[in-house]
C-alpha positions as CSV (number, residue, x, y, z in Angstrom):
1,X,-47.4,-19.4,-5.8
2,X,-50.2,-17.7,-3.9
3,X,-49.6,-15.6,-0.8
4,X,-51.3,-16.3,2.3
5,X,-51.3,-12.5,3.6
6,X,-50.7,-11.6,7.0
7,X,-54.7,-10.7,9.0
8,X,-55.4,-7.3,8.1
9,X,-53.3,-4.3,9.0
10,X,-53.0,-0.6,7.6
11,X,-50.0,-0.6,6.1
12,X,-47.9,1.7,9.1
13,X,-48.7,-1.5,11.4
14,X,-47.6,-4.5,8.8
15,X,-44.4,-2.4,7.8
16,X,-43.9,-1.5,12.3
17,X,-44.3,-5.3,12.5
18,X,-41.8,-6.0,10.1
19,X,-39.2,-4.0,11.9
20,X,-40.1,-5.8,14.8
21,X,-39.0,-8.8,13.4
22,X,-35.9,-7.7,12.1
23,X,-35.0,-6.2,15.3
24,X,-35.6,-9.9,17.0
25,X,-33.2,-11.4,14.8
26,X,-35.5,-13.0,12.5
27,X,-34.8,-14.9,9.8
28,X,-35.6,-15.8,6.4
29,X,-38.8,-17.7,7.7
30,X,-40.1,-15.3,9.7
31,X,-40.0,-12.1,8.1
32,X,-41.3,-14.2,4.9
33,X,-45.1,-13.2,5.4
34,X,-44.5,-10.0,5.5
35,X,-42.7,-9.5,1.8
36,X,-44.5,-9.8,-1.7
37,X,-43.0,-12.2,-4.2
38,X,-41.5,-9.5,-6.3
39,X,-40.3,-7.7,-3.2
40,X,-37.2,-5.5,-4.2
41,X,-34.8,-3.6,-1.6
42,X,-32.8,-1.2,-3.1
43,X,-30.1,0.3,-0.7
44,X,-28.4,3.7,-1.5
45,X,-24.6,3.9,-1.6
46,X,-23.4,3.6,2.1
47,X,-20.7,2.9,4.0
48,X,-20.9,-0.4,3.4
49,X,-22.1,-0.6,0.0
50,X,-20.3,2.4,-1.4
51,X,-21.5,1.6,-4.7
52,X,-25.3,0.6,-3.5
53,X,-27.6,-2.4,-4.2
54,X,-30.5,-3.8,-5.6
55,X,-31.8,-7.1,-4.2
56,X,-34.3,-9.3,-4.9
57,X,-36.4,-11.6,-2.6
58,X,-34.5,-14.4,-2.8
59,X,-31.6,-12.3,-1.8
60,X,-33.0,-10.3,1.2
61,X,-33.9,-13.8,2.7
62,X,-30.8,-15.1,2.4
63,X,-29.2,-12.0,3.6
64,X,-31.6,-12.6,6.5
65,X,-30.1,-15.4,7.7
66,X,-26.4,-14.7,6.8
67,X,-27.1,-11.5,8.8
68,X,-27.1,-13.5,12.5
69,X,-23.5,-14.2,11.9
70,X,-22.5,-11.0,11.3
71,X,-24.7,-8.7,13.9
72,X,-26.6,-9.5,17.1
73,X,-28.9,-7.3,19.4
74,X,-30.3,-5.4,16.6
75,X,-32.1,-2.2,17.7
76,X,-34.4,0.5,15.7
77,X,-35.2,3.4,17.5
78,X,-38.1,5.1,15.2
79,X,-37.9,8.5,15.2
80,X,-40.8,9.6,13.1
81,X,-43.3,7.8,10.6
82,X,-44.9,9.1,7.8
83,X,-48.3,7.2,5.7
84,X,-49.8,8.1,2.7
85,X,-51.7,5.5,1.0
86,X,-49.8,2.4,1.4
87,X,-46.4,4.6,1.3
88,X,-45.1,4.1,4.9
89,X,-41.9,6.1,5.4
90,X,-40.2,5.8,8.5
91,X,-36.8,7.4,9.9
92,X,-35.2,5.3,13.1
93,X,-31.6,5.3,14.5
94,X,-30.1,1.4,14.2
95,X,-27.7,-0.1,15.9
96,X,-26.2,-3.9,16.7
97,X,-23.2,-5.7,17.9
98,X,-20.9,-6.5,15.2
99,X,-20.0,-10.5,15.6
100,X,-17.2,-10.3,13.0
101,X,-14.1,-7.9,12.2
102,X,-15.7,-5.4,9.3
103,X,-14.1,-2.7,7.2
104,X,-14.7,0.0,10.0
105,X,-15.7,-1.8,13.0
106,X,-14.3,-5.0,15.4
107,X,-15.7,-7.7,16.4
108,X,-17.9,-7.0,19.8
109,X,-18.1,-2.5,18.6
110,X,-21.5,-1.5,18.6
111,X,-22.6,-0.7,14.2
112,X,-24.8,2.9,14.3
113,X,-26.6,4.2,11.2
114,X,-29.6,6.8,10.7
115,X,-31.9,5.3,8.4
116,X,-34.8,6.3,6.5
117,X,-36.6,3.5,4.6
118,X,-39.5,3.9,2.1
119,X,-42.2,1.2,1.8
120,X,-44.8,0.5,-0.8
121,X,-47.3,-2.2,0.8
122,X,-49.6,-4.0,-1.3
123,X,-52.4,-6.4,-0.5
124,X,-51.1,-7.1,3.2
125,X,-47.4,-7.7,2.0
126,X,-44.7,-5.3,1.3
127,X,-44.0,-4.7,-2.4
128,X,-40.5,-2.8,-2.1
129,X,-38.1,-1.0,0.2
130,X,-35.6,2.3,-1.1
131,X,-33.5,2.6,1.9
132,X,-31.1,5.3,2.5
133,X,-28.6,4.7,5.6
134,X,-25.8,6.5,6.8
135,X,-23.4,5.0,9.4
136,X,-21.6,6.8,12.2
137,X,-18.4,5.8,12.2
């Protein structure tokens, strides 16, 4: 299947844009565009997923939309950016409301975390996210 790339943007924009969406609440459908077919997100161990993860495409999409049942009002503060080539890395403080009882937080708490997430973007579309987040408990 061919990808219809998003119009042209350096890679810092596209992968900004991206985190736009994500902060909106987008789902599956709309942050689509912006990830490659092979897309991978690997997540290092965190509070959450002491043991880390690796997930495909398929998976980050359906994550996407599991995700509005379990947060709301997501926010990214970004702190700092950094681009070389079409390696975007950018550091932001996260947070959301948490719509369901979790291992360390209630229903209604407000979920914090300092990320730092490195892209690789490819072609207009992004190829593959290593994030590393650490949540304030």
């Amino acid at each position: 299947m061919a990808e219809d790339p998003l119009p042209a943007a350096s890679p810092l924009e596209h992968v900004l844009e991206f985190i736009r969406v994500l902060e909106s609440g987008g789902g599956a459908a709309d942050i689509r565009p912006f990830l490659s077919a092979e897309f991978v997100l690997t997540e290092a161990p965190h509070l959450l997923a002491p043991e880390g993860s690796t997930r495909t495409l398929a998976a980050v999409l359906a994550g996407a939309d599991q995700s509005r049942d379990v947060v709301e009002d997501q926010q990214f503060t970004v702190r700092r950016t950094t681009c070389e080539g079409a390696r975007v890395v950018v550091e932001a403080d996260w947070s959301a409301t948490v719509l369901m009882d979790l291992r360390y937080w209630d229903r209604g708490e407000t979920i914090r975390a300092r990320t730092s997430s490195v892209f690789e973007v490819s072609n207009g579309v992004i190829v593959s996210q290593d994030s590393y987040d650490c949540y304030f408990r």
